[in-house]
C-alpha positions as CSV (number, residue, x, y, z in Angstrom):
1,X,-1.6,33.1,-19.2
2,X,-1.3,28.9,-19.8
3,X,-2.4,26.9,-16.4
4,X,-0.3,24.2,-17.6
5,X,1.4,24.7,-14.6
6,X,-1.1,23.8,-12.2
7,X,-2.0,20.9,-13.9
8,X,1.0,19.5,-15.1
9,X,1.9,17.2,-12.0
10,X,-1.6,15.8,-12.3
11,X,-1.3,12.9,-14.5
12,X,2.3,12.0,-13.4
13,X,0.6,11.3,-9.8
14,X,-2.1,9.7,-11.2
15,X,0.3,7.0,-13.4
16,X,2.4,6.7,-9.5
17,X,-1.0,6.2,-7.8
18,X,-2.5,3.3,-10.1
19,X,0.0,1.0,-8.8
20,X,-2.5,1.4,-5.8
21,X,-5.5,1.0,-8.3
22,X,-8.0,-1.7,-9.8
23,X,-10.8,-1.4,-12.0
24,X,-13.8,1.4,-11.5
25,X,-16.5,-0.4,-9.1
26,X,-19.9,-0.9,-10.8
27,X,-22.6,-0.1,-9.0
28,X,-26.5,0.1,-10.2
29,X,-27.3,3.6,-9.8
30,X,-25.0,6.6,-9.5
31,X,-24.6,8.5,-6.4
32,X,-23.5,11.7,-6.1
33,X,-20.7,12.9,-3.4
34,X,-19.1,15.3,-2.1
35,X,-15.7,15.2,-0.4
36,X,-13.8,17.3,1.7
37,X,-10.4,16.1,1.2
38,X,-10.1,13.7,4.2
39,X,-13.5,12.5,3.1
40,X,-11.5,11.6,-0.4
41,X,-8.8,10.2,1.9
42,X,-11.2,8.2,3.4
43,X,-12.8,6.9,0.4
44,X,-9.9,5.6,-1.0
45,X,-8.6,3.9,2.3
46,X,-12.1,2.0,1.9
47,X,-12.2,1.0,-1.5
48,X,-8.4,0.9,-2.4
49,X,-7.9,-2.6,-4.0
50,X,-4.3,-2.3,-2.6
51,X,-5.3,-1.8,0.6
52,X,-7.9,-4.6,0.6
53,X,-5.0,-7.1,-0.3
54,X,-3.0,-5.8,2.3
55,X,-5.6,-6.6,4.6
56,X,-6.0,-9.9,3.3
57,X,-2.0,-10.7,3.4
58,X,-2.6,-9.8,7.3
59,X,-5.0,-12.5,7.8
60,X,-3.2,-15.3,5.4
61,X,-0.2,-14.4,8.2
62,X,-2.5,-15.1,10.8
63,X,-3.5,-18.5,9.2
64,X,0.3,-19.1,9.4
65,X,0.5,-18.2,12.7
66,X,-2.1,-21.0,13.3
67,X,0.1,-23.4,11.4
68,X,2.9,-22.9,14.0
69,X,0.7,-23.2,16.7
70,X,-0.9,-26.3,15.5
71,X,2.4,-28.0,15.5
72,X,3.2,-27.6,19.2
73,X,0.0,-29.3,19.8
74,X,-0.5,-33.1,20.2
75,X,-0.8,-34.8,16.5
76,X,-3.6,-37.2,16.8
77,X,-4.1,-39.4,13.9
78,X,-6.7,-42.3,13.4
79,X,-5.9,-45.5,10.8
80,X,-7.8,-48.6,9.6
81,X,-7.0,-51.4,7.4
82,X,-8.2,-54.4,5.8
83,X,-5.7,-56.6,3.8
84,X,-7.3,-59.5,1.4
85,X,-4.6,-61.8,0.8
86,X,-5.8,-63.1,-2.8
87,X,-2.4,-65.8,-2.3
88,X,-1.2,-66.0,1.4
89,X,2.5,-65.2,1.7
90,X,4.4,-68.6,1.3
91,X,7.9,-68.6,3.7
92,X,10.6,-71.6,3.2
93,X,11.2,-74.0,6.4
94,X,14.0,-76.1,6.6
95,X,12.4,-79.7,5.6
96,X,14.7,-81.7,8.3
97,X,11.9,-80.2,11.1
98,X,9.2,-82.2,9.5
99,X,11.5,-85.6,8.6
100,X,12.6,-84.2,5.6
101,X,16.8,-84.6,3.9
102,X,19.6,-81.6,5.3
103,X,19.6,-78.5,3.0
104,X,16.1,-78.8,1.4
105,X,13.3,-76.6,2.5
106,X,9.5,-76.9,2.8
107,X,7.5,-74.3,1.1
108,X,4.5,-73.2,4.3
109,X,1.9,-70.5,4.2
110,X,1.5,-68.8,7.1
111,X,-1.1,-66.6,8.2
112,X,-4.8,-65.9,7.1
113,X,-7.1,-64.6,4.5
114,X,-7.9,-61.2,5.7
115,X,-6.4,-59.1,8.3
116,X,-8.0,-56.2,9.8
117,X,-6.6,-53.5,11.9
118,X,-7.6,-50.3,13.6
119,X,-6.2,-47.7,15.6
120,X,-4.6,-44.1,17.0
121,X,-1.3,-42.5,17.5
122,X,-0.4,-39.5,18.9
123,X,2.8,-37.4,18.3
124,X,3.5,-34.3,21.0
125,X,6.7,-32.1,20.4
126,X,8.2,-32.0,24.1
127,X,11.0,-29.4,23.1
128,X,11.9,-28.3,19.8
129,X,14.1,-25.1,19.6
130,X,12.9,-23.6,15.9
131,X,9.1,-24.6,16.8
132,X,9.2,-22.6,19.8
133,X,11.6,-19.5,18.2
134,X,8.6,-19.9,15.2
135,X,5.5,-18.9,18.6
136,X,7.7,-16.6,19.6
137,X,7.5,-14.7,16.2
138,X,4.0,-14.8,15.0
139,X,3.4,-11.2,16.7
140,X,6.4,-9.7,15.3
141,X,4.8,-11.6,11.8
142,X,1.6,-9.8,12.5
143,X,2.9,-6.7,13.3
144,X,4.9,-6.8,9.8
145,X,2.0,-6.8,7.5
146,X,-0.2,-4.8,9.2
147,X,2.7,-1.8,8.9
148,X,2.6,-2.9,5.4
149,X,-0.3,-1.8,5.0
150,X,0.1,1.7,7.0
151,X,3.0,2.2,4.6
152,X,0.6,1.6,1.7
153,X,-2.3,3.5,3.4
154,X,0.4,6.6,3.7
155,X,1.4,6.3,-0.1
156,X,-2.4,6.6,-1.2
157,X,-3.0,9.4,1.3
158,X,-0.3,11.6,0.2
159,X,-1.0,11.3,-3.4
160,X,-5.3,12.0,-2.6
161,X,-4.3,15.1,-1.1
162,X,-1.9,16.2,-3.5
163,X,-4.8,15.7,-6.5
164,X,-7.4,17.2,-4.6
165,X,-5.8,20.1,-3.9
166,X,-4.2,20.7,-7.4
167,X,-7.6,20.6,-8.0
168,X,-8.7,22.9,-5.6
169,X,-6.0,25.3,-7.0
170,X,-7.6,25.1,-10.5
171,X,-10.9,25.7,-9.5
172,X,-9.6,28.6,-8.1
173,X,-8.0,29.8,-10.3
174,X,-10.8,29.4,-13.1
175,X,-13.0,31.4,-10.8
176,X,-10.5,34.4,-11.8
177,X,-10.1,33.7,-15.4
178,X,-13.8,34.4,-15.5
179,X,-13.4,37.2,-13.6
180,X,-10.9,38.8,-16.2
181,X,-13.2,38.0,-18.7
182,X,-15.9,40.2,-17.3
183,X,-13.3,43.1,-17.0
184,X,-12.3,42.0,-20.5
185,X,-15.6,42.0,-21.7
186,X,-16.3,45.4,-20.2
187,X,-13.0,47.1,-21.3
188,X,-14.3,45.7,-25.0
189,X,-17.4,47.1,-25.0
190,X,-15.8,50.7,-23.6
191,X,-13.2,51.0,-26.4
192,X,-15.9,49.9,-28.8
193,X,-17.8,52.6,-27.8
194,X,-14.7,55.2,-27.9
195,X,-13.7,54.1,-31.6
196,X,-17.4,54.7,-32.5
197,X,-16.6,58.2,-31.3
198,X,-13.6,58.4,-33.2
199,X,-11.3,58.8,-30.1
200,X,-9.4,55.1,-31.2
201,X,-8.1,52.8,-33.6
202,X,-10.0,49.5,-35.2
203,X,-6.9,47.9,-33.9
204,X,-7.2,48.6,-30.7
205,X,-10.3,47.2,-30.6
206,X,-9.1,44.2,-32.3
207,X,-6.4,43.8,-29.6
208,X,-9.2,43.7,-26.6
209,X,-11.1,41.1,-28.6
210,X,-7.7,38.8,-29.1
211,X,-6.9,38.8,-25.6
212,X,-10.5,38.1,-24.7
213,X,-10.3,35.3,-27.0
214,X,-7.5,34.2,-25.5
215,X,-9.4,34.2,-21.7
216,X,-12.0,32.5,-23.1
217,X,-9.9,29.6,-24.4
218,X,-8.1,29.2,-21.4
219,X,-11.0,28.8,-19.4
220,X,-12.2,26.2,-21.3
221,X,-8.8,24.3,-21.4
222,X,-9.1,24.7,-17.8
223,X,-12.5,23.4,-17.1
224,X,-11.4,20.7,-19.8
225,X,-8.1,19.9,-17.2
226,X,-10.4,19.5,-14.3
227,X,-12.5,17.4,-16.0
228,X,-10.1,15.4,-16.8
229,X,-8.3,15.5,-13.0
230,X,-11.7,14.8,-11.6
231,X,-11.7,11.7,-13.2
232,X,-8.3,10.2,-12.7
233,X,-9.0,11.5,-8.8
234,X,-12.5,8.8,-9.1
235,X,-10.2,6.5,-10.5
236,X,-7.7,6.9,-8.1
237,X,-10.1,6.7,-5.2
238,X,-11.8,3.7,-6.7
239,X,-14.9,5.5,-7.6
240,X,-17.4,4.7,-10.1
241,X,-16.8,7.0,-12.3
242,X,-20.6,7.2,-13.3
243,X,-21.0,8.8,-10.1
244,X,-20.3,12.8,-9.2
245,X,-17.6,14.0,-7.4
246,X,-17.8,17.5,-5.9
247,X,-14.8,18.8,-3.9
248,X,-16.0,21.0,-1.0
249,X,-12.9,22.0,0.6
250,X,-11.1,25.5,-0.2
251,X,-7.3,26.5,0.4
252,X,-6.1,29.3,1.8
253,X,-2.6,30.9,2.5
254,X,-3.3,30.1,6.3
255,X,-4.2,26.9,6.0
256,X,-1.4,26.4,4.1
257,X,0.7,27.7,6.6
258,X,-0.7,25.5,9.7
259,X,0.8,23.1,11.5
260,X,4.7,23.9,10.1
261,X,6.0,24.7,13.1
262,X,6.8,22.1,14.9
263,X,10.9,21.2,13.7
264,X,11.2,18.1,15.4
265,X,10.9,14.8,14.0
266,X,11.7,11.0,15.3
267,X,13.0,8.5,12.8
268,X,10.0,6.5,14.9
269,X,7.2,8.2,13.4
270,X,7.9,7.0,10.2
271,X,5.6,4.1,8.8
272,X,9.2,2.9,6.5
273,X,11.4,3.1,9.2
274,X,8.8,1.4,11.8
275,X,8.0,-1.4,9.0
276,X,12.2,-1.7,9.1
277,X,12.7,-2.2,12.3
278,X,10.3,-5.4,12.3
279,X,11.7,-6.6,9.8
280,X,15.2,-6.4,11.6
281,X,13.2,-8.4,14.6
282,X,12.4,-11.0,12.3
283,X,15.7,-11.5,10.9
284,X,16.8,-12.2,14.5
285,X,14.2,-14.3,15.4
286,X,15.4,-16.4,12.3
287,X,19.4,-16.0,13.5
288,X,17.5,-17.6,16.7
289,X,15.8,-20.3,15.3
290,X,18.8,-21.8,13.0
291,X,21.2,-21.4,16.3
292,X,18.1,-23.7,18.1
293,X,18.6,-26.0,15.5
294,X,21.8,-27.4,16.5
295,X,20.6,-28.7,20.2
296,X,18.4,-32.0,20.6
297,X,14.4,-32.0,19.7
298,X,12.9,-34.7,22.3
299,X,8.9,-36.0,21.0
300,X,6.6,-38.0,22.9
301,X,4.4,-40.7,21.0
302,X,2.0,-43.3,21.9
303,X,0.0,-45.9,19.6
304,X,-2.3,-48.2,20.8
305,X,-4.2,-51.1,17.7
306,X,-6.9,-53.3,17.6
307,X,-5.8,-56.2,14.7
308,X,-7.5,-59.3,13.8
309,X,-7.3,-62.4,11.7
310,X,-9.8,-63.8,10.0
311,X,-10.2,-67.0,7.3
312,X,-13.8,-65.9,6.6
313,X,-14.7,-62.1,6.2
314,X,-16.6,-62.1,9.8
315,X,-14.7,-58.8,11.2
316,X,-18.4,-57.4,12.4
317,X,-19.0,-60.4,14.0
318,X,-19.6,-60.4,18.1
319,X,-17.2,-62.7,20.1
320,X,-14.5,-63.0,17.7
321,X,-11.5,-62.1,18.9
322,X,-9.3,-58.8,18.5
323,X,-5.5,-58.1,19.7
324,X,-4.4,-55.2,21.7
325,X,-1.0,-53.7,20.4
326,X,0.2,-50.6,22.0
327,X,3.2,-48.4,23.4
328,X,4.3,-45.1,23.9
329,X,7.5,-44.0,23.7
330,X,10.3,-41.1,24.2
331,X,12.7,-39.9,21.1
332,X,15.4,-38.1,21.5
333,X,17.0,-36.6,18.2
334,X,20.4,-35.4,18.6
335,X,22.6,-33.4,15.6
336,X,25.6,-34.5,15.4
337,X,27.0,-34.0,11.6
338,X,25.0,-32.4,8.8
339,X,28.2,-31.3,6.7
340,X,28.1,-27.7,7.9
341,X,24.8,-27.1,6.6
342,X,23.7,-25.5,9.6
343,X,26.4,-23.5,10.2
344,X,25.7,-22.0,6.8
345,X,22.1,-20.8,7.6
346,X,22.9,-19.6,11.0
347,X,25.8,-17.6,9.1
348,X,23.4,-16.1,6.0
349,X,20.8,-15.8,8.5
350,X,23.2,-13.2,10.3
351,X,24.6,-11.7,6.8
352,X,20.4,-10.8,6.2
353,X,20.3,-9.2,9.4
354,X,23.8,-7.4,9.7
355,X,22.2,-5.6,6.2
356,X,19.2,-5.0,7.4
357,X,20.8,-3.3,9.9
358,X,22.6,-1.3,7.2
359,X,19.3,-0.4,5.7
360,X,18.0,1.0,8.9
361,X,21.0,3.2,9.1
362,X,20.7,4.0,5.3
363,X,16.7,4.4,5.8
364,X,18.0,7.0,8.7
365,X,20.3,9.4,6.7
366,X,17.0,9.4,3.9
367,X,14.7,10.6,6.4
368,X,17.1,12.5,7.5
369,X,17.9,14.0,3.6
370,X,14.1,13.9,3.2
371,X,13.3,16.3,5.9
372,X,16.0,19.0,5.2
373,X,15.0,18.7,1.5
374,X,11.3,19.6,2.4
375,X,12.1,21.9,4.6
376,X,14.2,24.3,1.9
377,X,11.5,23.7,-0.2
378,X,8.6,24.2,1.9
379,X,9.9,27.2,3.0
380,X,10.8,28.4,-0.1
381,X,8.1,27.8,-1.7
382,X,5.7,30.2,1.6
383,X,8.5,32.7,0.6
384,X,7.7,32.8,-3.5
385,X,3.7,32.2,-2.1
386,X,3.7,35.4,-0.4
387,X,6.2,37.6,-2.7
388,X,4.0,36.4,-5.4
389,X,0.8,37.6,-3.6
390,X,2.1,40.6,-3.1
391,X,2.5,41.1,-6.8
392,X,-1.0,40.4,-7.5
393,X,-2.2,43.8,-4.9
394,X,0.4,45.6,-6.9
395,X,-0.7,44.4,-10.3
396,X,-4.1,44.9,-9.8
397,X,-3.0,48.7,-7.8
398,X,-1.6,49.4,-11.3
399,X,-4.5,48.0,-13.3
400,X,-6.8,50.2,-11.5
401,X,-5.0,53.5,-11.8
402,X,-4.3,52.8,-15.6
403,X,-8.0,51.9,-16.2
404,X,-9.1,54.6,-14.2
405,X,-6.6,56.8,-16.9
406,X,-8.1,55.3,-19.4
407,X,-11.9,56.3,-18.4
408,X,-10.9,59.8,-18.0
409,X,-9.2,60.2,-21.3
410,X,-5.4,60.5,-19.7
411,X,-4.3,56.7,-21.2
412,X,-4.1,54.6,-23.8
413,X,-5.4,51.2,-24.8
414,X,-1.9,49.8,-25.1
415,X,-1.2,50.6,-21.4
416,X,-4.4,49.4,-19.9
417,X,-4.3,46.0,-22.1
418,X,-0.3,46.3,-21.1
419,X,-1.6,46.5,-17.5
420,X,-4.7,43.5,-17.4
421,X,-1.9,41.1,-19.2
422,X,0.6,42.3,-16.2
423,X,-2.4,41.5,-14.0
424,X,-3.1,38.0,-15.5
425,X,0.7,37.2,-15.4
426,X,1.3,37.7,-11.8
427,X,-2.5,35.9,-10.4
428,X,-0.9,32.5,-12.9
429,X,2.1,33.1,-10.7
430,X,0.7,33.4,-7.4
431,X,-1.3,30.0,-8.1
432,X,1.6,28.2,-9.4
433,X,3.4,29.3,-5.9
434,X,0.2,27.6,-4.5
435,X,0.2,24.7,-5.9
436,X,3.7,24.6,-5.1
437,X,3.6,25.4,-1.6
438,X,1.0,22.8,-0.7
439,X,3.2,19.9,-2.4
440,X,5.8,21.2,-0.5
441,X,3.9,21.0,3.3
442,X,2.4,17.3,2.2
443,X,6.1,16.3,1.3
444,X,7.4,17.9,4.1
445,X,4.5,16.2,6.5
446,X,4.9,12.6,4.5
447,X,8.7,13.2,5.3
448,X,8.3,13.9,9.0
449,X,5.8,11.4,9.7
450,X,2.9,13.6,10.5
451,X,0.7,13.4,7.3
């Protein structure tokens, strides 16, 4: 008679899903919603602080991306300088060129007081292997976070559903706690009414009252439970939880059954496996770019500079002269020994790939395992669903003709309190196989790629 067992995965899911959580949003007034389940889904995609700072990793990559395209793009670079020379650099001449003894030399200052230059250079990367492996990438890059995120949206989808629907199931099955309590409170007031006519025991009556107490508690322990699984569900969704949340879907052993069919499956339709496989792109793209790193980089630059001297501070004024300096010129860098540094990071670069490749293949055989698994248990748990359905026409079959006994005088209390506790056993166990069964179809969908 416990619903324990609806509710016991509820809390467990709720600890896994606040890794996906922040702090309850504050809002002014509170609102009131109701969700259907992908409405919930929905929410929490929105508001999800996870998800938000996956969104915000994909834009940081495409400030990156900027970064790398920047530097295959000219460098152009401005400079001015003014140089006070507080004591004008002194050099030593020989003093035989001004009459002066062999092997002594005259101290001379050459130059002026202030110096003044300004200018522009320009720097342009003709060919550079590991710039051009690093444009080459920046889709691959983009495409990584944003399956990051998919991967992340998935995880908060699959543990929405499985809340709301737990919750769903309790609602349920609170709806027929109370109505066992009606039938309880009837069959009390009928054997009241037969011990006042001396047809049975105080005990009997006593026994209809402990069980009712019993339904009674339970229904409050459940109402208490959703309470509760309400608000971890706000909290998981991000949800004030000033604000109410009313669930509006229902669940049904057809729905449950919908869309199982289908027993194919591609590795490909999993978010993991795609989020894999990019990062197996990227790991050659960085094989490419240390391999690039061992051929020549040729740059273009070019400078041109206006420069002027000056024994009075008159750089402003007109006709004074100015000096044109400028070139441009071709480098060629070519490797030629680094000490086997680069060898070594084109050789981790291809360990990091050859097990990331082993990870794909690993990440296979889990789907793979992951499938089967959900499968059996899917499938098991529509078999216990419907067996246990079944029970509940037959419980309540017996329940009827025992009560019906009972009215007419033909039965005792024993057997008709024997037959609602029968009764109450079996409807617990049909909505545990609920519960069970639609865990099993959003494992079994998460595992397939199709949630």
């Amino acid at each position: 008679m416990k619903t324990k067992g609806i509710f016991k995965m509820i809390f467990s899911l709720l600890l896994f899903g606040s890794g996906f959580i922040a702090s309850a949003q504050q809002t002014n007034a509170p609102t009131i919603n109701s969700f259907s389940a992908k409405q919930a889904v929905d929410y929490a995609l929105k508001n999800a602080v996870q998800v938000k700072n996956a969104l915000l990793d994909i834009e940081s990559q495409r400030q990156t991306n900027r970064e790398i395209t920047a530097s295959a793009l000219p460098q152009i670079n401005g400079n001015v300088s003014l140089t006070d020379y507080l004591s004008i650099p002194t050099s030593l001449i020989p003093a035989e060129f001004f009459g002066g003894p062999p092997g002594t030399y005259q101290p001379i200052k050459f130059g002026t007081k202030y110096n003044g230059t300004y200018g522009a250079d320009l720097q342009q990367i003709i060919f550079d292997g590991q710039v051009f492996v690093g444009l080459q990438a920046r889709k691959t890059s983009i495409d990584l976070f944003t399956k990051t995120a998919e991967v992340t949206e998935e995880q908060i989808k699959a543990n929405v559903y499985k809340i709301y629907y737990q919750l769903v199931v309790g609602q349920r099955q609170i709806s027929t706690i109370s109505a066992n309590i009606d039938n309880y409170e009837k069959l009390l007031h009928d054997t009241k009414e037969i011990y006042k006519n001396g047809f049975a025991e105080k005990l009997d009556v006593d026994k209809v009252q402990v069980q009712l107490n019993n339904l009674n508690t339970q229904k409050l322990k459940a109402k208490n439970q959703i309470d509760a699984g309400i608000t971890g569900l706000k909290f998981l969704l991000h949800m004030p939880q000033k604000d109410s949340l009313f669930l509006t879907d229902t669940l049904s052993d057809e729905e449950i059954k919908s869309n199982i069919l289908d027993e194919d499956y591609k590795y490909e339709d999993r978010k993991d496996y795609q989020l894999l496989g990019l990062e197996t792109k990227l790991e050659e793209y960085n094989v490419k770019r240390y391999r690039l790193s061992k051929i020549p980089t040729l740059t273009f630059s070019a400078n041109i500079n206006q420069n002027a001297q000056r024994t009075t501070f008159n750089f402003f004024k007109k006709g004074e002269p100015y000096f044109t300096t400028s070139f441009i010129a071709l480098k060629l860098s070519v490797p030629i020994f680094d000490g086997g540094a680069r060898n070594a990071k084109i050789a981790s670069a291809k360990l990091d790939l050859l097990k990331t490749s082993n990870d794909l293949e690993q990440l296979k055989a889990s789907i793979d395992n992951d499938v089967t698994q959900s499968r059996i248990n899917m499938k098991s748990a529509l078999i216990t669903m419907d067996s246990q359905k079944k029970n509940i026409e037959l419980a309540q079959n017996v329940y009827n003709t025992t009560k019906l006994k009972y009215e007419q005088g033909l039965g005792s209390n024993q057997e008709i309190n024997t037959a609602q506790i029968d009764l109450i056993t079996a409807q617990n166990n049909y909505y545990s196989s609920l519960y069970d069964a639609i865990i099993a179809k959003i494992d079994y969908l998460q595992a397939a790629g199709k949630l």
